[in-house]
Backbone as numpy.savetxt, mean C-alpha at the origin, in Angstrom:
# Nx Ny Nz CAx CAy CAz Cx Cy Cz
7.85 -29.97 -1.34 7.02 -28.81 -1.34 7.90 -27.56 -1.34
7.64 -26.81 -2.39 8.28 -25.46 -2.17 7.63 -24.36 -0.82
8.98 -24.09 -0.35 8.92 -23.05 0.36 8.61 -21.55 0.01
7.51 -21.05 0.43 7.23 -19.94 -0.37 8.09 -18.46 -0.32
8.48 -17.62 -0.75 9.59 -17.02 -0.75 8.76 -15.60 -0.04
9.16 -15.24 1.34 8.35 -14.64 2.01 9.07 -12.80 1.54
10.25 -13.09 0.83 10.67 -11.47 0.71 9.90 -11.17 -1.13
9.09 -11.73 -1.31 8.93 -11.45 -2.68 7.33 -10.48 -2.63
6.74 -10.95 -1.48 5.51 -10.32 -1.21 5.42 -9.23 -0.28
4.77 -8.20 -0.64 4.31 -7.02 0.34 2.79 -7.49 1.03
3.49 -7.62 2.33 1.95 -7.71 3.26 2.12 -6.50 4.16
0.50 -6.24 4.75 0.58 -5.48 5.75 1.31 -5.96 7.09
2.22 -4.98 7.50 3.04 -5.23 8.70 3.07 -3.92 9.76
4.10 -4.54 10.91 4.00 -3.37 11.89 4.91 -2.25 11.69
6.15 -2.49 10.91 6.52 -1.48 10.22 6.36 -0.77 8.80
5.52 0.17 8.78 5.21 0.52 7.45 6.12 1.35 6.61
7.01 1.69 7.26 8.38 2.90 7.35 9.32 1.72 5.83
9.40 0.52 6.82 10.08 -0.75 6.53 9.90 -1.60 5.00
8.06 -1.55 5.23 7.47 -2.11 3.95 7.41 -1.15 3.00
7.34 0.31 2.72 7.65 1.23 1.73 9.07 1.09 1.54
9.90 1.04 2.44 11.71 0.81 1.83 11.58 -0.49 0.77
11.77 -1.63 1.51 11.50 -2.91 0.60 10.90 -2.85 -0.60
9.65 -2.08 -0.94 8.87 -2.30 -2.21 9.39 -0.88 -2.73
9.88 -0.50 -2.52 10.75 0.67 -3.60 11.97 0.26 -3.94
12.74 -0.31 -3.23 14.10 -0.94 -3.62 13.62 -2.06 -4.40
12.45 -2.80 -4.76 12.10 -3.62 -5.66 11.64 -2.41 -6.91
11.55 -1.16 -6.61 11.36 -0.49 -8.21 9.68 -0.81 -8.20
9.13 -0.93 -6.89 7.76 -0.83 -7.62 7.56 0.44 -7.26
6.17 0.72 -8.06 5.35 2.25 -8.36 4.29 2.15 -6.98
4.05 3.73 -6.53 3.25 3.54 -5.71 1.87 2.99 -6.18
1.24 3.15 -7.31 -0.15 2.28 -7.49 0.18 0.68 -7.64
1.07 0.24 -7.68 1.57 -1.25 -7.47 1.70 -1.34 -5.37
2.11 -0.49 -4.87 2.37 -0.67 -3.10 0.94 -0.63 -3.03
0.30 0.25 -3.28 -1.16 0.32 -2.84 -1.99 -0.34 -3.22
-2.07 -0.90 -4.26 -2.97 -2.10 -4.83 -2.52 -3.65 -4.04
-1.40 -3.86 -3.83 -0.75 -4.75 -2.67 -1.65 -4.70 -1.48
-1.27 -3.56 -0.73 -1.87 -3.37 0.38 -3.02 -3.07 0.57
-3.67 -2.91 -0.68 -5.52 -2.93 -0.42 -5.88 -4.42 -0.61
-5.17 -5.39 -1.42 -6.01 -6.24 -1.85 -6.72 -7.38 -0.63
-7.95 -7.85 -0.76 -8.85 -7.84 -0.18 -9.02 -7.77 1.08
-9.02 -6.59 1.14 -9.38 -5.58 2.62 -10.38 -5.24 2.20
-11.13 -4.89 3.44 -12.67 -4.57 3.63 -12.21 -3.05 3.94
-13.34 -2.15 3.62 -13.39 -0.93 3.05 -12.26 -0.22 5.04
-13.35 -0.61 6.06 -12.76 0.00 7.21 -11.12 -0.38 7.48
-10.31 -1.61 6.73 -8.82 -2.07 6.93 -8.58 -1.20 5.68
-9.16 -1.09 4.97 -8.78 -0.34 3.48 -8.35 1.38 4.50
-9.17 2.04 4.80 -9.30 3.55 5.41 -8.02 3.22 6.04
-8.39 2.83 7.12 -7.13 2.63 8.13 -5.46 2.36 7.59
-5.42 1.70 6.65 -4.06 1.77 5.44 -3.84 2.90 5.18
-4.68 3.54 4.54 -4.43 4.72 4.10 -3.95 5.64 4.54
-4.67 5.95 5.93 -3.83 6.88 7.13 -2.67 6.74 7.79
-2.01 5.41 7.46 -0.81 4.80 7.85 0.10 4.89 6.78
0.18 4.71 5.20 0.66 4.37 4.76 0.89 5.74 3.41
-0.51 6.86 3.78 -0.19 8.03 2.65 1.18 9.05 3.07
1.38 9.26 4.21 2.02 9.95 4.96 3.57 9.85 4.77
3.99 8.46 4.66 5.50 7.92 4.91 5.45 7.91 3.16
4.36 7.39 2.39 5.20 7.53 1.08 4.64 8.75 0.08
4.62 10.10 1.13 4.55 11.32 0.62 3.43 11.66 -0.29
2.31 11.07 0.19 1.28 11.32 -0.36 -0.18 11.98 0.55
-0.74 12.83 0.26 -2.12 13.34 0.17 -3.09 12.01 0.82
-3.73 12.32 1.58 -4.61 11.15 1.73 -5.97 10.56 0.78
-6.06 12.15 0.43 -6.70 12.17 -0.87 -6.06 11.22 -2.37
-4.85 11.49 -2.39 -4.42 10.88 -3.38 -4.58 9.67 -3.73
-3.88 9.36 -2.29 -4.16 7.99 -1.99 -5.43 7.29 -2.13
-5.61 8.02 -1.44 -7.32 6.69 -1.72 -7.97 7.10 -3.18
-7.40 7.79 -4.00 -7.77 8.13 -5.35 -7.26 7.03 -6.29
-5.69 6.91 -6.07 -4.85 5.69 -6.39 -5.41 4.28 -5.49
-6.40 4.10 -5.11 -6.60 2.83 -4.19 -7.98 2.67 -4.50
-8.50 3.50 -5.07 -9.85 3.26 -5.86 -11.06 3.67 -4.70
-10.43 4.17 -3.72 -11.62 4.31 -2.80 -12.41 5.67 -2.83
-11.77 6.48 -3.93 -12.80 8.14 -4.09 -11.89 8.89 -5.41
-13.29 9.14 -6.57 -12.88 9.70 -7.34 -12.19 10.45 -7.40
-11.08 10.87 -8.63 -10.42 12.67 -8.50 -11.68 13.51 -9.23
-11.15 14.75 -8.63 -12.10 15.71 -9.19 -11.61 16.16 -10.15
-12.71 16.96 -11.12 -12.54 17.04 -12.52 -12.53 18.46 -12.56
């Protein structure tokens, strides 16, 4: 049985400082970190990401949840 390779995946963790270093030194884009870290979260773990996680990777909270699909941009 393969061992699953635990540095290849972004999960939610207790350092979020930690998990934005890691998935940028992999060269991903922030709508790739955030689509990670939303995927299937329920809307209230979804919010709560957001307020944790717009801040450290220099984003708007607005933005964020714009890029996370949770509220249109305005036109």
């Amino acid at each position: 049985m393969k061992k699953p390779d635990s540095t290849s995946r972004l999960v939610y963790a207790d350092d979020p400082v930690g998990v934005i270093k890691r998935a940028r030194a992999k060269g991903w884009t922030d709508e790739k970190i955030i689509t990670k870290l939303m995927f299937g979260k329920v809307y209230a773990d979804r919010m709560a990401i957001a307020k944790t996680y717009a801040p450290i990777m220099g984003l708007e909270l607005s933005e964020f949840m714009i890029i996370a699909g949770l509220r249109k941009a305005q036109r």
